[in-house]
C-alpha positions in Angstrom: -102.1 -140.5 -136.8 -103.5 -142.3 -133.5 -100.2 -143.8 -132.9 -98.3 -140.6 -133.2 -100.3 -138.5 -131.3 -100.5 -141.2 -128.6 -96.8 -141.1 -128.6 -96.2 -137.3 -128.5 -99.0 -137.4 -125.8 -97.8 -140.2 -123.3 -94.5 -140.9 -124.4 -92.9 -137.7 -125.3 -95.4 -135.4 -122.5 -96.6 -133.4 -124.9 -99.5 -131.3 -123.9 -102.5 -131.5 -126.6 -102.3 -128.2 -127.5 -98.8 -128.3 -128.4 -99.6 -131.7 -130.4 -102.5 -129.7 -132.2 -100.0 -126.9 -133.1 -97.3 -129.6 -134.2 -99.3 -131.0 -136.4 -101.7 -128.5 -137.8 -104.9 -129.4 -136.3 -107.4 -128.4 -133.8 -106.8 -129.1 -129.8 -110.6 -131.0 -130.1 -109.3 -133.5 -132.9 -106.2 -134.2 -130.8 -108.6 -134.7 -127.5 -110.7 -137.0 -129.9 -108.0 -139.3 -131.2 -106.5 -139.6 -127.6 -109.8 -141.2 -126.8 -110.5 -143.5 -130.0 -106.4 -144.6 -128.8 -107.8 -145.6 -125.3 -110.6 -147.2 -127.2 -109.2 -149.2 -129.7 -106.5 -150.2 -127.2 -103.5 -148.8 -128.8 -103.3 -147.2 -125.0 -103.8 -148.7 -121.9 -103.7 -147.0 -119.0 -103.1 -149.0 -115.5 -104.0 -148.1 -111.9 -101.5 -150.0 -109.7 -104.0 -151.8 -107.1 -101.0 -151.1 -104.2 -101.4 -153.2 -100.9 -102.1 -150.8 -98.2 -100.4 -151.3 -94.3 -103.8 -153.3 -93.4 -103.4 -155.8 -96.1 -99.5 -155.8 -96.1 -99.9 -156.8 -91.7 -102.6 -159.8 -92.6 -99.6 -161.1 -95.2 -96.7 -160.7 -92.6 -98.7 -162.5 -89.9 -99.9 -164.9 -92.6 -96.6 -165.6 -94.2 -93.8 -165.3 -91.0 -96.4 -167.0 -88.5 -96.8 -164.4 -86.4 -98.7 -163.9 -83.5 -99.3 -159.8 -84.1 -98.0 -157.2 -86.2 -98.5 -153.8 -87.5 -97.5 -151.9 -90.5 -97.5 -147.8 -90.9 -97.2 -145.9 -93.8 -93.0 -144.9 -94.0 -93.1 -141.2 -92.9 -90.7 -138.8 -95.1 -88.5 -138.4 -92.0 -89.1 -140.7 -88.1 -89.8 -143.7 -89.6 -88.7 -145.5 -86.1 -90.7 -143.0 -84.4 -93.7 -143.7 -86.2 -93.8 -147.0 -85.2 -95.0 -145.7 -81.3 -98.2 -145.3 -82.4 -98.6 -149.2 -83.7 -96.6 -150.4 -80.5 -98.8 -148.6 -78.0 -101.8 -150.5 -79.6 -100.9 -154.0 -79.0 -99.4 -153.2 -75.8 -103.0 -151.9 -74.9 -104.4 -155.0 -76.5 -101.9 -157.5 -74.5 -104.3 -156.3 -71.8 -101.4 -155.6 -68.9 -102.1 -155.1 -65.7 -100.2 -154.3 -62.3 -97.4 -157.0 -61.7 -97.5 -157.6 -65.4 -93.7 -157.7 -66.4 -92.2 -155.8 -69.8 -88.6 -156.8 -70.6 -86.7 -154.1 -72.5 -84.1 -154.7 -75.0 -81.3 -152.3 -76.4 -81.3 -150.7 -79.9 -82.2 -147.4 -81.9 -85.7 -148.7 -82.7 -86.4 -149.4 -79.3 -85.0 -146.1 -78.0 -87.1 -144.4 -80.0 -90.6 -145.8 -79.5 -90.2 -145.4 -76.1 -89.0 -141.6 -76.5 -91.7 -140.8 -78.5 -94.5 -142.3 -75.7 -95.8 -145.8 -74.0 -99.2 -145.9 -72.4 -100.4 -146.0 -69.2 -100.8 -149.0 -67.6 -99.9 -148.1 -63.9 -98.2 -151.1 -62.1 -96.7 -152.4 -64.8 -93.3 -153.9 -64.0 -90.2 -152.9 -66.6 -86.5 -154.8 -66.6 -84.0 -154.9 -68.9 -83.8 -158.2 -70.9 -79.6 -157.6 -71.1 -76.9 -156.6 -69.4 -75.7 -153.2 -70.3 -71.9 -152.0 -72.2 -69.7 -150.2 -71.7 -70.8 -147.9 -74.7 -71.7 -144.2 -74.7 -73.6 -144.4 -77.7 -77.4 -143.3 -76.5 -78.8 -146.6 -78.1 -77.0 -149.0 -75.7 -78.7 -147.5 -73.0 -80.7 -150.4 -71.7 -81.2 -149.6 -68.2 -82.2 -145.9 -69.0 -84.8 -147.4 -71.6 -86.0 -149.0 -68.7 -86.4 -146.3 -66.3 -88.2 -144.4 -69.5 -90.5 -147.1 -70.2 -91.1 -147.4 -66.7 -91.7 -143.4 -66.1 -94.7 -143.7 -69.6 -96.5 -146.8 -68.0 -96.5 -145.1 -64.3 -94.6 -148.6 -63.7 -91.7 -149.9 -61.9 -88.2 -149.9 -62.8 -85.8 -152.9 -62.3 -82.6 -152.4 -63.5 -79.4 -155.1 -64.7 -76.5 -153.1 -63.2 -74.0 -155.9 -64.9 -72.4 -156.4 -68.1 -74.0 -158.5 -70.9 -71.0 -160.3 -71.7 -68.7 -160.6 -68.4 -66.1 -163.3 -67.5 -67.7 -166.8 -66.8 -66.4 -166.3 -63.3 -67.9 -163.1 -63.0 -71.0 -164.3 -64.6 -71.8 -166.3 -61.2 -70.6 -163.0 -59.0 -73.2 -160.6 -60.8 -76.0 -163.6 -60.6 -75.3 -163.8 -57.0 -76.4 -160.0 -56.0 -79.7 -159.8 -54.8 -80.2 -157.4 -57.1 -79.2 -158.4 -60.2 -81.0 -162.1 -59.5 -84.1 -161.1 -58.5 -84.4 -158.9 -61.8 -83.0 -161.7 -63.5 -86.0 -163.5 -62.1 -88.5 -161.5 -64.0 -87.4 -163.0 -67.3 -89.3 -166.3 -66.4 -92.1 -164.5 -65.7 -92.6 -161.6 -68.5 -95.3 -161.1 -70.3 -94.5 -159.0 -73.2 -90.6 -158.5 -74.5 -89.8 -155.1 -76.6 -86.7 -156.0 -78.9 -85.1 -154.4 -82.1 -83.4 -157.1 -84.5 -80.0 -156.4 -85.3 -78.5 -156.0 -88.8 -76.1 -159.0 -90.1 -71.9 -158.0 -89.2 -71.5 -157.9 -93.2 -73.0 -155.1 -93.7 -73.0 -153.1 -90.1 -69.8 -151.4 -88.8 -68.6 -153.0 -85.9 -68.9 -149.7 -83.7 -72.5 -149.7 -85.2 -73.0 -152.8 -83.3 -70.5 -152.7 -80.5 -69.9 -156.5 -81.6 -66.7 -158.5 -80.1 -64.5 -160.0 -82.5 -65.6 -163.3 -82.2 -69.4 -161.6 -83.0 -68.0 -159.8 -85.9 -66.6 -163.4 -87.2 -70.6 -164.5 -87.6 -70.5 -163.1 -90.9 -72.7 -165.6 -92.1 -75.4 -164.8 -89.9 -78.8 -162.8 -90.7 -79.0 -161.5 -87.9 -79.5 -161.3 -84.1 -82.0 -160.8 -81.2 -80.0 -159.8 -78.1 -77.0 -161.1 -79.3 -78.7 -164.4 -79.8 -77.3 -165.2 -83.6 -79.1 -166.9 -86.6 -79.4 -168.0 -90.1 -82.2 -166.6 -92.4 -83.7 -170.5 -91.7 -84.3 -169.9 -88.0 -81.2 -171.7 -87.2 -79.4 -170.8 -84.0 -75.5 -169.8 -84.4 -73.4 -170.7 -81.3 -70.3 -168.4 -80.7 -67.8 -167.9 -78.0 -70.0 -165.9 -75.9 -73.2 -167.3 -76.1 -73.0 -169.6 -73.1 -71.3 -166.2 -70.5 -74.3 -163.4 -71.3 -76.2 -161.7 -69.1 -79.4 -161.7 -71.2 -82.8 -163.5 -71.2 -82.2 -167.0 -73.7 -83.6 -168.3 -76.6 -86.0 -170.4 -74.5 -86.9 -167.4 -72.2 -88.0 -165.4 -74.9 -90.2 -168.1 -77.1 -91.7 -168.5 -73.7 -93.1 -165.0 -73.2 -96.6 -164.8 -75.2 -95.8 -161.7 -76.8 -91.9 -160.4 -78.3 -92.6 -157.3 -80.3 -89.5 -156.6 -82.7 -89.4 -153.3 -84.0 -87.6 -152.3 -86.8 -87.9 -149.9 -89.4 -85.1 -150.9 -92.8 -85.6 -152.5 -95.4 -81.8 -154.0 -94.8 -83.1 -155.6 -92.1 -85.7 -157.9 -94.2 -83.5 -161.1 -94.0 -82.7 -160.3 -90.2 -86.6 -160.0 -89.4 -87.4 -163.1 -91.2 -84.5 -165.2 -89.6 -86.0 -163.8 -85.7 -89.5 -165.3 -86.8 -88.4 -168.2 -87.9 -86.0 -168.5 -84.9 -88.7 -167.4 -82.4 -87.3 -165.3 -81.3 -89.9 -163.1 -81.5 -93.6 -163.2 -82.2 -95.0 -160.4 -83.2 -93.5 -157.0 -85.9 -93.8 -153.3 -86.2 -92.3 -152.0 -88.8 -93.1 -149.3 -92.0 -94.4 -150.6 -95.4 -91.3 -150.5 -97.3 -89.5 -152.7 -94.5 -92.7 -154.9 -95.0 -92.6 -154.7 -98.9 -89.0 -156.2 -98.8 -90.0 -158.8 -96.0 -92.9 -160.1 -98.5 -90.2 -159.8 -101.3 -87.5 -161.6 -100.2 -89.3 -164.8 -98.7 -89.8 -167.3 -101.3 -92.9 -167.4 -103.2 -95.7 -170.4 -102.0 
């Protein structure tokens, strides 16, 4: 009789007192025989000891190399904009000052943290790390994340009023402003880059993306950090454009001591693994089930 009512009880969710009127007896001797189950081990019941977002950040850092990251809890709804709360603590901890120098990248991640609130660090200096598009879509907004970024610090605005992928020849007109070089200048000199990680063309639309044709041909890639292409290894992918962008380079950004991607998708686990490896970036925000798949998909040591 132990097994049966341990099956009627955790098998088939049947209350005790419908067990005890089943088979005839008391609710007491059903309670009792549940117990001498658990006891005598034909039941075993198992607490899950789930990582929490603490424990799940020391693995990402651990396991992708990382200078810094931060895991949150994925909210019901907002998971990007959840992840303002983790970005505004490292920025506080990169210990900014006035003159210190934020490059901004493009993306729905990154348009979203900086809706939802940057802290104050008067005197900071913002700039985008792109050139813009010719896109309405509110994400490609690079210039107006900027200005946002630059309005929550109590910082300064420098804008890239050129676009990321012009002619060669136009390439060296645009660098030639006064403008657009001296905010081009900044790149060398920044101190914390905020970038989102772009999904691979397989699986994105191409208006998703806003990709050229000879970027939606990288089909093969895992990914991309301003347009800068790579393999889930790290490895770089060289395409048509590559060599005419307006946007800070591969050896810019593993030159600034802290790139914060933010991303929040569990799609994107190859992409985020592929930037760290690339160095493309240094540090992660993200939500635990982005962080869960991260952990799941590299190999196991």
């Amino acid at each position: 009789m132990l097994h049966t009512v341990a099956k009627l009880h955790y098998e088939a969710e049947m209350s005790q007192v419908d067990i005890a009127r089943q088979l005839g007896v008391s609710t007491a001797t059903i309670s009792r025989l549940l117990q001498r189950a658990r006891a005598e081990g034909i039941v075993r019941i198992e607490v899950l000891d789930l990582a929490g977002p603490e424990e799940i950040t020391g693995q990402l850092i651990d396991r992708l190399g990382l200078r810094d990251a931060a895991v949150v809890e994925t909210p019901a709804a907002g998971a990007l904009t959840a992840l303002a709360g983790p970005l505004g603590g490292i920025l506080k901890q990169a210990q900014l000052v006035a003159g210190s120098v934020v490059a901004i990248g493009w993306g729905r991640a990154v348009r979203e943290v900086i809706r939802a609130g940057l802290p104050r660090i008067p005197g900071v200096l913002t700039v985008a790390a792109t050139g813009g598009m010719q896109q309405h879509a509110a994400h490609f907004q690079v210039n107006e994340f900027v200005r946002l970024a630059a309005e929550e610090f109590g910082g300064i605005p420098h804008f890239i009023h050129a676009p990321y992928l012009p002619s060669s020849e136009l390439r060296e007109v645009f660098l030639g402003d006064a403008a657009i070089s001296d905010a081009v200048a900044l790149w060398d000199r920044t101190d914390v880059a905020i970038v989102g990680i772009g999904l691979p063309h397989a699986i994105n639309a191409p208006e998703a993306s806003a990709a050229t044709p000879s970027e939606q041909a990288l089909v093969h890639a895992a990914g991309d950090v301003l347009r800068h292409y790579f393999h889930a290894d790290g490895a770089l992918i060289a395409w048509e454009g590559e060599g005419r962008m307006i946007a800070m380079s591969p050896a810019q950004l593993r030159a600034v001591p802290l790139v914060i991607g933010v991303a929040a998708s569990p799609e994107k686990a190859t992409a985020i693994i592929g930037a760290a490896r690339a160095q493309l970036i240094n540090a992660v925000i993200t939500d635990t089930k982005t962080a869960q798949a991260i952990l799941a998909t590299l190999p196991p040591r």
